[in-house]
C-alpha positions in Angstrom: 0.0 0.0 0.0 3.1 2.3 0.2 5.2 3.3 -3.2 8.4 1.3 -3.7 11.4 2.8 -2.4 12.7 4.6 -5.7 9.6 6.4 -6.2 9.4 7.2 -2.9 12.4 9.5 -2.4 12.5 11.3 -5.6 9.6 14.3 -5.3 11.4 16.0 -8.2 9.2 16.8 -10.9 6.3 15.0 -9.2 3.1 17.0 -9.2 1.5 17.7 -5.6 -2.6 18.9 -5.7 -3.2 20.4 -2.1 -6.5 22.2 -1.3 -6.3 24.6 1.6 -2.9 26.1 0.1 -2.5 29.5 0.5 -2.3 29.4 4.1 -1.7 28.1 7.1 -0.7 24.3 6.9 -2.0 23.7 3.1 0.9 26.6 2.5 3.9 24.5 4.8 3.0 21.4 2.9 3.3 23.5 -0.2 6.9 25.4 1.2 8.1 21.4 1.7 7.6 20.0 -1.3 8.4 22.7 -3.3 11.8 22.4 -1.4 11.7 18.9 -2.3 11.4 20.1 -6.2 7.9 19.2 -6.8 4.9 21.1 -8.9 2.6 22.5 -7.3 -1.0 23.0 -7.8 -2.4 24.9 -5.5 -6.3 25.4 -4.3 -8.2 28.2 -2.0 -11.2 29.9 -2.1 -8.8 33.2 -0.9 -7.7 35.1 -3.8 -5.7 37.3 -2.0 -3.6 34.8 0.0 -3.7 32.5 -2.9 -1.8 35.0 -5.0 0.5 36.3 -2.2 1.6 32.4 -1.1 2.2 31.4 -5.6 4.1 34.8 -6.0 6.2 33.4 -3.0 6.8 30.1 -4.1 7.2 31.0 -7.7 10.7 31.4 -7.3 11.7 28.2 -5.9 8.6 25.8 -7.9 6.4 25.4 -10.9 3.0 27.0 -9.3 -0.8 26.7 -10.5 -2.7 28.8 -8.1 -6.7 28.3 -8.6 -9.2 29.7 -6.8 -11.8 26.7 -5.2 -14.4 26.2 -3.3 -13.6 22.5 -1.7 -17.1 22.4 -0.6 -18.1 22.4 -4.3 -18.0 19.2 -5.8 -18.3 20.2 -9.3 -15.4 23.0 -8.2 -13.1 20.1 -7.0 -13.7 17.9 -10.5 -12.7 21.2 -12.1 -9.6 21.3 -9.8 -8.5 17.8 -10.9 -9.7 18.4 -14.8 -7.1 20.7 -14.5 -4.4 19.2 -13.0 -4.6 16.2 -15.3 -5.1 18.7 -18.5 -1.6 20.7 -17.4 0.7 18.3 -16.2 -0.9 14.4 -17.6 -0.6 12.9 -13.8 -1.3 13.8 -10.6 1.0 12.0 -7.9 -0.1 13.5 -4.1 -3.5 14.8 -3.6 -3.5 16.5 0.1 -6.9 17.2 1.1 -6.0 19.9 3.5 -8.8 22.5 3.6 -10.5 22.8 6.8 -12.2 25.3 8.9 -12.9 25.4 13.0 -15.2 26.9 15.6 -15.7 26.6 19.4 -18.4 26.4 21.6 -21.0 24.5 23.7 -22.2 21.5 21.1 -25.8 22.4 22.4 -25.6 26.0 20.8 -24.0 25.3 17.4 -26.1 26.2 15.1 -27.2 23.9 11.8 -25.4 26.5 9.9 -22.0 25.6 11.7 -22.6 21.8 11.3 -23.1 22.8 7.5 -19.8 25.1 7.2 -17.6 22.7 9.2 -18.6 19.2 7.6 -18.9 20.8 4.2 -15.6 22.0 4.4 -14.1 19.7 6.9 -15.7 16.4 5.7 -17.6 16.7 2.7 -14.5 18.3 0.9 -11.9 15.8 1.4 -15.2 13.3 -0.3 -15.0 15.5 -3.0 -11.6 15.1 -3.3 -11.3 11.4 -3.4 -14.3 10.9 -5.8 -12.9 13.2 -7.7 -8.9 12.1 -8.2 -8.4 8.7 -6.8 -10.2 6.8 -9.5 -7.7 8.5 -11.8 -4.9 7.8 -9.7 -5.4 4.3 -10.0 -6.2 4.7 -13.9 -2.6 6.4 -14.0 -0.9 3.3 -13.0 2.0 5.7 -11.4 2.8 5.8 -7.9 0.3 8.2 -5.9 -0.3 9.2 -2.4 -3.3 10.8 -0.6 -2.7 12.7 2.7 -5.8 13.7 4.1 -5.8 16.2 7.2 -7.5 14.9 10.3 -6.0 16.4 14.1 -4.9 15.2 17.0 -8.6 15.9 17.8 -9.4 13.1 15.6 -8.0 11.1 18.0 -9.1 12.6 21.4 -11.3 15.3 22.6 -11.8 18.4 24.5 -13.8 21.1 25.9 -15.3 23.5 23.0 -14.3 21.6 20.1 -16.8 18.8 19.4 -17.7 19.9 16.4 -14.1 20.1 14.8 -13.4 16.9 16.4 -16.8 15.2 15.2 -15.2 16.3 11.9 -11.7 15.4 12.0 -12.9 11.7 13.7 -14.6 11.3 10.5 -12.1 12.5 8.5 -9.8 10.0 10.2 -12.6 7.2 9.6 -12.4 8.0 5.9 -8.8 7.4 5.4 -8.7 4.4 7.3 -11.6 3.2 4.7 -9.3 4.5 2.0 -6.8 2.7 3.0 -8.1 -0.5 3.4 -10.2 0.2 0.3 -7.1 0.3 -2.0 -5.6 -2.8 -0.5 -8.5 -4.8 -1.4 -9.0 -4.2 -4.8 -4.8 -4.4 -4.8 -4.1 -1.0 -5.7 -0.7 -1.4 -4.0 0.8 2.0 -5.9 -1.9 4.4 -4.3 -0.3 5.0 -0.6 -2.6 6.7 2.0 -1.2 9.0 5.0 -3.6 11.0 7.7 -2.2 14.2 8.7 -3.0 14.3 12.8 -1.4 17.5 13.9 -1.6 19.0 17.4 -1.5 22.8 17.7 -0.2 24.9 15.0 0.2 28.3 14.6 -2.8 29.4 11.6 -6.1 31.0 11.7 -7.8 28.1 11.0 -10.5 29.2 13.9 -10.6 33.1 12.5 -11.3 31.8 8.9 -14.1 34.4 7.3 -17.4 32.3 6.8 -18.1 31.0 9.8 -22.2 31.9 10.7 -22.3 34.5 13.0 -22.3 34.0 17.4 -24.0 36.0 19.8 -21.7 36.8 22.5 -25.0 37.5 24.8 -25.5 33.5 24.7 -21.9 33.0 25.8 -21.0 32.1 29.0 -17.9 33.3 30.8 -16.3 30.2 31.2 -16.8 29.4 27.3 -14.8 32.7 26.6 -12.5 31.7 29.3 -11.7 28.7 27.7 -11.8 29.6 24.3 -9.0 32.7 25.4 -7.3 29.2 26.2 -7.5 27.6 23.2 -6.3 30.3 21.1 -3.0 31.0 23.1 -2.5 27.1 22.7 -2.7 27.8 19.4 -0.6 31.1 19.1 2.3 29.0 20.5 1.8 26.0 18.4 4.3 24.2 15.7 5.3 26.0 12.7 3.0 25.1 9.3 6.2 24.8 7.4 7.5 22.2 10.5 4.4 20.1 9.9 4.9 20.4 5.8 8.5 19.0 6.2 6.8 15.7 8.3 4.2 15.7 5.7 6.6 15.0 2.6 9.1 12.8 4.9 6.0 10.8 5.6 5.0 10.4 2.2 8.2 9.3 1.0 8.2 6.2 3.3 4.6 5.5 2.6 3.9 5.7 6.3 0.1 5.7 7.1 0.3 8.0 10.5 1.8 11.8 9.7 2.0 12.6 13.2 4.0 15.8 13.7 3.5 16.2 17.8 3.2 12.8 19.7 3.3 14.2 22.7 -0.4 14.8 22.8 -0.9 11.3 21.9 -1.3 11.1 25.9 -5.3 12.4 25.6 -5.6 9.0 22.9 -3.7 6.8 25.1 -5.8 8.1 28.2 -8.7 7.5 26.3 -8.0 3.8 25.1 -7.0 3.1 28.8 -10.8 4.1 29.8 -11.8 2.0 26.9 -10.0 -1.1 28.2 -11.0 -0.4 31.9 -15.0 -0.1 31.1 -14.5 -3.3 29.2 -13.1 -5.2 32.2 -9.4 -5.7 29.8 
């Protein structure tokens, strides 16, 4: 299910489709593996930063910069249309776009379930409808990293609604995975991004339906004032791009760029195993 060792560590030349890309970690992916001489196409429904992040690279790497709406299925078959029609193959598809909001599960509104899992969930859908049956059509070495969390793995205060999506987003590439080894698609490799904080504004992005801070309780903002300085002082997107591309050349499953908050999992499979008398 991994790519064979020579494909693995040559990047060069390859061409790398990652959504989310003009910011945050979709831009550290793309700062790694344009470092590791690969083409870039990149996708974001922000023109502004999209342009600012391809002028930067442009430089150092071949850039497409196209504006997309991941939540758009019919804009994410557009996005692969025209990756194959520019470059004839596709080789890593990272289905990075994502979006986040805190609060109390009971007060989220239908409109934030909508925003997050369209973005969150539905997206990286999009994306493997979209490209994978063509990666396999290809017959080149391929890989898919799809971005879960560390709160795909765990949870906390405030963030059950991110987490519900980056759970599923978790559950999906575990499918994926499992789904390409058994119809023997052993040149399609599969990775899951898990990061644990990192410093973007993933939880500022513009979109979000609106909150009214009269239905807030202090404690919420005190936590959420929590959350964001855990965030402010989180790993560097460019440090998590680097772990992205060293774990797609070794065709390793788990991207896992801060293990030290693999504790909350580990505390939660040890409640598991108590409740089940193990």
């Amino acid at each position: 299910m991994c790519w064979g060792p020579p494909e693995v560590e040559r990047l060069e030349g390859r061409i790398v489709v990652i959504t989310g890309g003009a910011s945050g970690v979709g831009r550290g992916m793309a700062e790694a593996f344009a470092a590791a001489g690969a083409r870039l196409v990149l996708a974001d429904i922000h023109e502004a930063r999209l342009a600012e992040t391809a002028r930067a690279l442009g430089p150092h790497a071949e850039v497409v910069a196209l504006k997309v709406d991941v939540r758009d299925p019919d804009q994410i078959q557009a996005l692969a249309d025209r990756a194959f029609a520019e470059f004839g193959a596709v080789h890593v598809l990272c289905n990075n776009a994502g979006v986040a909001c805190n609060g109390l599960l009971w007060q989220h509104s239908l409109e934030d379930w909508d925003w997050i899992f369209d973005t969150n969930v539905r997206a990286t859908l999009h994306g493997i409808r979209s490209f994978v049956p063509r990666l396999l059509e290809q017959g080149e070495p391929a890989h898919v990293v799809n971005t879960s969390s560390m709160l795909g793995l765990s949870s906390a205060p405030l963030t059950g609604l991110y987490g519900a999506s980056k759970h599923t987003v978790l559950a999906i590439s575990e499918a994926l995975r499992m789904d390409l080894a058994l119809v023997g698609a052993a040149h399609v490799g599969v990775s899951v991004l898990c990061p644990g904080p990192v410093r973007t504004n993933v939880a500022e992005e513009p979109g979000r339906p609106p909150v009214d801070p009269a239905t807030t309780p202090a404690a919420v903002s005190q936590v959420n004032a929590a959350l964001k300085a855990v965030v402010a002082s989180g790993m560097d997107p460019r440090a998590v791009g680097d772990c992205v591309v060293d774990g797609v050349r070794k065709g390793r499953f788990w991207i896992l760029p801060a293990p030290e908050y693999l504790v909350q999992a580990e505390q939660r499979l040890a409640e598991i195993r108590t409740a089940a008398g193990a």
